[in-house]
C-alpha positions in Angstrom: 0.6 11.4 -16.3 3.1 8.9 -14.6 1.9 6.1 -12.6 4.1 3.7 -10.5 3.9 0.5 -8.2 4.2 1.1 -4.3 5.7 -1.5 -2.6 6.8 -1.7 1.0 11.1 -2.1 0.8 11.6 -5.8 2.7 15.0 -5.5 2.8 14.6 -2.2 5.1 17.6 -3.2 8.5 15.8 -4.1 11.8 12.3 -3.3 10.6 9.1 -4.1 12.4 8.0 -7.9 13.4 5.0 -9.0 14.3 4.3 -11.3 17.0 1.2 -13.3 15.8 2.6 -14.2 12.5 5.3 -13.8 9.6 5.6 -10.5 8.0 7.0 -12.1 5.2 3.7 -14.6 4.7 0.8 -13.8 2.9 -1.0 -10.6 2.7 -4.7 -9.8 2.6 -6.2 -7.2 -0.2 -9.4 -5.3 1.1 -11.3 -3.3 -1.2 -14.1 0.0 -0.4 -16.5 -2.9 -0.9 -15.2 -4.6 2.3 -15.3 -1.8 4.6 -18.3 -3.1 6.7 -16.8 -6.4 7.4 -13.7 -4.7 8.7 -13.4 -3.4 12.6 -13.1 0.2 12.8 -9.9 -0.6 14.9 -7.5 -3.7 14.7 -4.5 -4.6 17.1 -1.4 -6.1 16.5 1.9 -6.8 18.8 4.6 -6.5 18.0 8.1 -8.5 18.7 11.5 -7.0 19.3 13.3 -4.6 21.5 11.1 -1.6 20.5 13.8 0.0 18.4 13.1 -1.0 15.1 12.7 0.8 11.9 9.1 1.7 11.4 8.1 2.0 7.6 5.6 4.4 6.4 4.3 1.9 3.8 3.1 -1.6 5.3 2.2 -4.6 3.0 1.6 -7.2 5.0 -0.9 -8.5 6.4 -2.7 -5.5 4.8 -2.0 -2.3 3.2 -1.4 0.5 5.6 0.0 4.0 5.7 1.8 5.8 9.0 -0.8 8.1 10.4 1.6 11.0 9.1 0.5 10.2 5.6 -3.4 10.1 6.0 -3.8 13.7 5.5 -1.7 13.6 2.1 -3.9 10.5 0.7 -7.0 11.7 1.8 -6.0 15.2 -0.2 -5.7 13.5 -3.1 -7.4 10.9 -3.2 -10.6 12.1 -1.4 -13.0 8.5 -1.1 -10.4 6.3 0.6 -11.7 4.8 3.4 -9.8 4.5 6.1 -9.4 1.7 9.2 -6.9 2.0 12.0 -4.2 -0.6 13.0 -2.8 0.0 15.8 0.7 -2.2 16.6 1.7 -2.5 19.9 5.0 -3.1 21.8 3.7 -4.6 24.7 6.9 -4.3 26.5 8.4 -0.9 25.9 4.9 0.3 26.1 5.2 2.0 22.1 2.1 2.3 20.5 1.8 3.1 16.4 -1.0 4.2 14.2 -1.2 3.0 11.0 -4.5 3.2 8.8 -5.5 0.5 6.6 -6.1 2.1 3.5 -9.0 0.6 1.3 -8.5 1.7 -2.1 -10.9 1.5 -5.5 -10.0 -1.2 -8.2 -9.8 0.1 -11.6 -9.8 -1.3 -14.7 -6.8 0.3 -16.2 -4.7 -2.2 -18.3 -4.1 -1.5 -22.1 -4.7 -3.9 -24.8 -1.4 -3.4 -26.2 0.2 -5.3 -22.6 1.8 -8.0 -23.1 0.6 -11.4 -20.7 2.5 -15.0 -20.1 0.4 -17.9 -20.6 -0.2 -18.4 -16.9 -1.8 -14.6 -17.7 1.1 -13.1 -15.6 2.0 -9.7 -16.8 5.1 -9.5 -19.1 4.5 -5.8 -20.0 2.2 -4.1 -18.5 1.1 -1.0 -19.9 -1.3 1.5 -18.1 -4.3 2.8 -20.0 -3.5 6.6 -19.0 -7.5 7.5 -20.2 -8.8 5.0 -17.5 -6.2 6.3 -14.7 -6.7 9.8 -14.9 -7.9 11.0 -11.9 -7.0 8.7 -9.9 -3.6 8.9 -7.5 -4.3 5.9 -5.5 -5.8 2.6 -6.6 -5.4 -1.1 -7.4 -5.6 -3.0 -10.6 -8.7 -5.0 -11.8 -7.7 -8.3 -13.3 -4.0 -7.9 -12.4 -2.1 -10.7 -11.0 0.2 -7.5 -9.7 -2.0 -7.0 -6.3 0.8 -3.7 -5.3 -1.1 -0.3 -5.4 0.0 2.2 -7.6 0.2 5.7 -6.8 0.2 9.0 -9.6 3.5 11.3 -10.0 2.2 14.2 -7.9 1.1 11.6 -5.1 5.0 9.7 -4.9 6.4 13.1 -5.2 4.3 14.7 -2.0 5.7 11.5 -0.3 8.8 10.9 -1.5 8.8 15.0 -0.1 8.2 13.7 3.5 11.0 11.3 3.4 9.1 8.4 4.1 10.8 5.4 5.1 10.2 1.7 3.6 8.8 3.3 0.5 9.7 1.3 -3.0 8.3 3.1 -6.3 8.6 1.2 -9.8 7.4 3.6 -12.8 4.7 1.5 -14.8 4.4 2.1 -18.5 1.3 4.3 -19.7 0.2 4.9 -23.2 
C-alpha cells in the first residue's frame, strides 16, 4: 500500500490567524495516551475580517480536521479519539468546528532508511508489514512529527476537495 505525509499548505492566501499566538510558531503533538489531560472542548479566536480561507487540515497549535472530515477518519480509522476546537470570530460572530485528532504512534520505519548524524531522516522508508492496517498515524522515533495518511484515506479526501491539504508520498518496502 501507499503511504504519504499530511501537512497543512502554509502558503494557502488569506488563511486563518489566531489571535492568542503565531500560527506559524510551534505546534503541540498529542497522542491516544493524552486524551484525559485534554478538555473535551477547547476555544480559540480568531483575528481578521472573518473572510479567510479555512483549511480542512490544521497543524498548528495541534492537529485538527474540519468537522466535515470526522466521519471519513473515524471510517477508516475506527480508535481515533477525537477533541473539539472550536475557533471563534468574535466579531463577525463565525464559529468553526475543528476536532483535534489524537492519533496512535507506530513503529514503522525500515532498517534499510537512511539517517543524518543529527538522526534526521535522509531516506525514510516505511516498513509496509508494520503500516498495514493503519490509514492514520504518527511515526515512533521520527524526527518527522507530520501524520501520514494510507492511499484509500488521501484519496476519500482528496475526493471532498479539501482545502489546505499537502500530501508527500513516503517510500515503503
Amino acid at each position: 500500500m501507499r503511504y504519504f505525509f499530511i501537512t497543512q499548505d502554509t502558503g494557502l492566501p488569506h488563511s486563518i490567524q489566531y489571535r492568542d499566538f503565531d500560527i506559524k510558531g510551534g505546534r503541540h503533538l498529542f497522542l491516544k495516551a493524552d486524551q484525559e489531560r485534554l478538555n473535551e472542548m477547547t476555544v480559540l479566536y480568531l483575528d481578521g475580517k472573518g473572510e479567510e480561507a479555512r483549511p480542512d487540515f490544521i497543524q498548528r497549535p495541534v492537529t485538527m480536521f474540519s468537522e466535515r472530515l470526522q466521519d471519513i477518519l473515524e471510517a477508516y480509522e475506527p480508535e481515533l479519539i477525537f477533541k473539539d476546537v472550536l475557533l471563534i470570530h468574535k466579531e463577525k460572530e463565525l464559529q468553526y468546528r475543528y476536532v483535534h485528532t489524537l492519533m496512535d504512534q507506530l513503529e514503522a520505519i525500515s532498517q534499510n532508511s537512511e539517517f543524518y548524524p543529527n538522526g534526521m531522516e535522509k531516506r525514510l522508508i516505511l516498513d509496509g508489514r508494520k503500516a498495514a492496517g493503519h490509514h492514520l498515524f504518527l511515526l515512533e522515533n521520527s524526527r518527522r512529527r507530520d501524520p501520514l495518511v494510507s492511499l484509500p484515506l488521501a484519496e476519500s479526501l482528496l475526493r471532498r476537495n479539501c482545502i489546505g491539504i499537502r500530501l508527500e508520498e513516503v517510500e515503503v518496502e
